[in-house]
N, C-alpha and C positions, 0 to 999 in steps of 0.2 A: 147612630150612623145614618147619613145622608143615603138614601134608595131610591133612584128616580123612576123605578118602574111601580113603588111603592107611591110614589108621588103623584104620575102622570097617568096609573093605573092602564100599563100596558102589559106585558106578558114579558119583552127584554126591549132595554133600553141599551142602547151602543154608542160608546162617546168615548172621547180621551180625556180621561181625569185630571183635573184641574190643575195643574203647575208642575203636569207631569206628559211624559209620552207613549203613556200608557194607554192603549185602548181597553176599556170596560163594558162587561154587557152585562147589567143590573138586570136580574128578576125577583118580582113582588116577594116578601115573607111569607114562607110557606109555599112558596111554588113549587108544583109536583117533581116529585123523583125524573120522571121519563123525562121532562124539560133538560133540569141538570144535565141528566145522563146524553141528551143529544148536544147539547152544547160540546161535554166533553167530546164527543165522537166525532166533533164539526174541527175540530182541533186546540178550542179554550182551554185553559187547565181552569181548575175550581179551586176557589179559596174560600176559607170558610173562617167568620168568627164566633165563637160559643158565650155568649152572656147569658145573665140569671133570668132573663129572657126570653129572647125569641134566639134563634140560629139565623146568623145573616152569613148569605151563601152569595158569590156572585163569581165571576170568569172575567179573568183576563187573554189577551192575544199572548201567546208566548214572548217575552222580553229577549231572547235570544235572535228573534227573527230580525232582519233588518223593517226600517218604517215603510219600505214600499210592500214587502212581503205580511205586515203585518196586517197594509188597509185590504188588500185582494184578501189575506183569511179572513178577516172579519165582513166584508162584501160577498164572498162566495158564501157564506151561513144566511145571509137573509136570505134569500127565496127559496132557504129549505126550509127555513121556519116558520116563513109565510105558507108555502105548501103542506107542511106538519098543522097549518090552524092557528099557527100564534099572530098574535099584535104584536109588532116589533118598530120599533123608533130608532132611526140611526141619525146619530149628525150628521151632516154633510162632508164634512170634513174628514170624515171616515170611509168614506164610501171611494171606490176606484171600480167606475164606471163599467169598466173593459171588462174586468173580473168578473163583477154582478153579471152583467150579461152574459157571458160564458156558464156562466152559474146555472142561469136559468135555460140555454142552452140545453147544455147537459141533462138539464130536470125532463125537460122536453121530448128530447131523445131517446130517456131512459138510460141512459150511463150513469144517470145518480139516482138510486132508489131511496136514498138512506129514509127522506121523510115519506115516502110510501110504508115503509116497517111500520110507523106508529102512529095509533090514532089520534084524529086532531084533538085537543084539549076539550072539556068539559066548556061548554060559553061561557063567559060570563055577563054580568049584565053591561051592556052597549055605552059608550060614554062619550061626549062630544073628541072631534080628533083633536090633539091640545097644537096650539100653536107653535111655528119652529123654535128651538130651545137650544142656548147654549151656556153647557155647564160651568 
């Protein structure tokens, strides 16, 4: 299975899945519980496949939402995940400017604690930032 956070060695990667309108936020194999856990809480649902393997786990935008509702949720999750510690890579094309910014508003203000709850991740070692990237 293709994992581009496992590829680009970032924490979640955010993209719409290739021949689809799906947006996805890949994180590495083996990425800690509490990540998962705040993706779901950011409002991803988690999907998970079980090989003789490793467990590949990642999040999509709810398919239910409409495509303008879906970029603002996945827009309003980066700058809590940035402020939780993570490395996060989004496409462009994903991003709905207005939202992110509200997002970070909020952070600002203190009307959104959620990434104050948990600590930022474990470092890992530093890695050049990869060029912009489309899946």
């Amino acid at each position: 299975m293709a994992n581009l956070a496992d590829e680009y060695g970032t924490d979640v990667e955010i993209y719409v899945k290739a021949l689809t309108t799906t947006i996805h936020a890949d994180t590495p194999t083996g990425a800690p519980a509490k990540l998962h856990d705040l993706l779901d809480r950011l409002g991803l649902e988690r999907q998970e496949v079980r090989t003789a393997g490793p467990v590949y786990i990642w999040h999509v935008v709810p398919e239910h939402l409409g495509a303008d509702e879906q970029k603002r949720l996945a827009s309003r999750a980066i700058p809590v995940l940035l402020m939780a510690g993570y490395e996060v890579n989004c496409d462009p094309e994903v991003v709905d400017e207005a939202a992110f910014q509200q997002a970070v508003r909020e952070i600002r203000s203190g009307k959104r604690a959620i990434a104050q709850q948990h600590p930022a991740p474990v470092a890992s070692p530093s890695r050049p930032a990869p060029s912009r990237r489309i899946p």
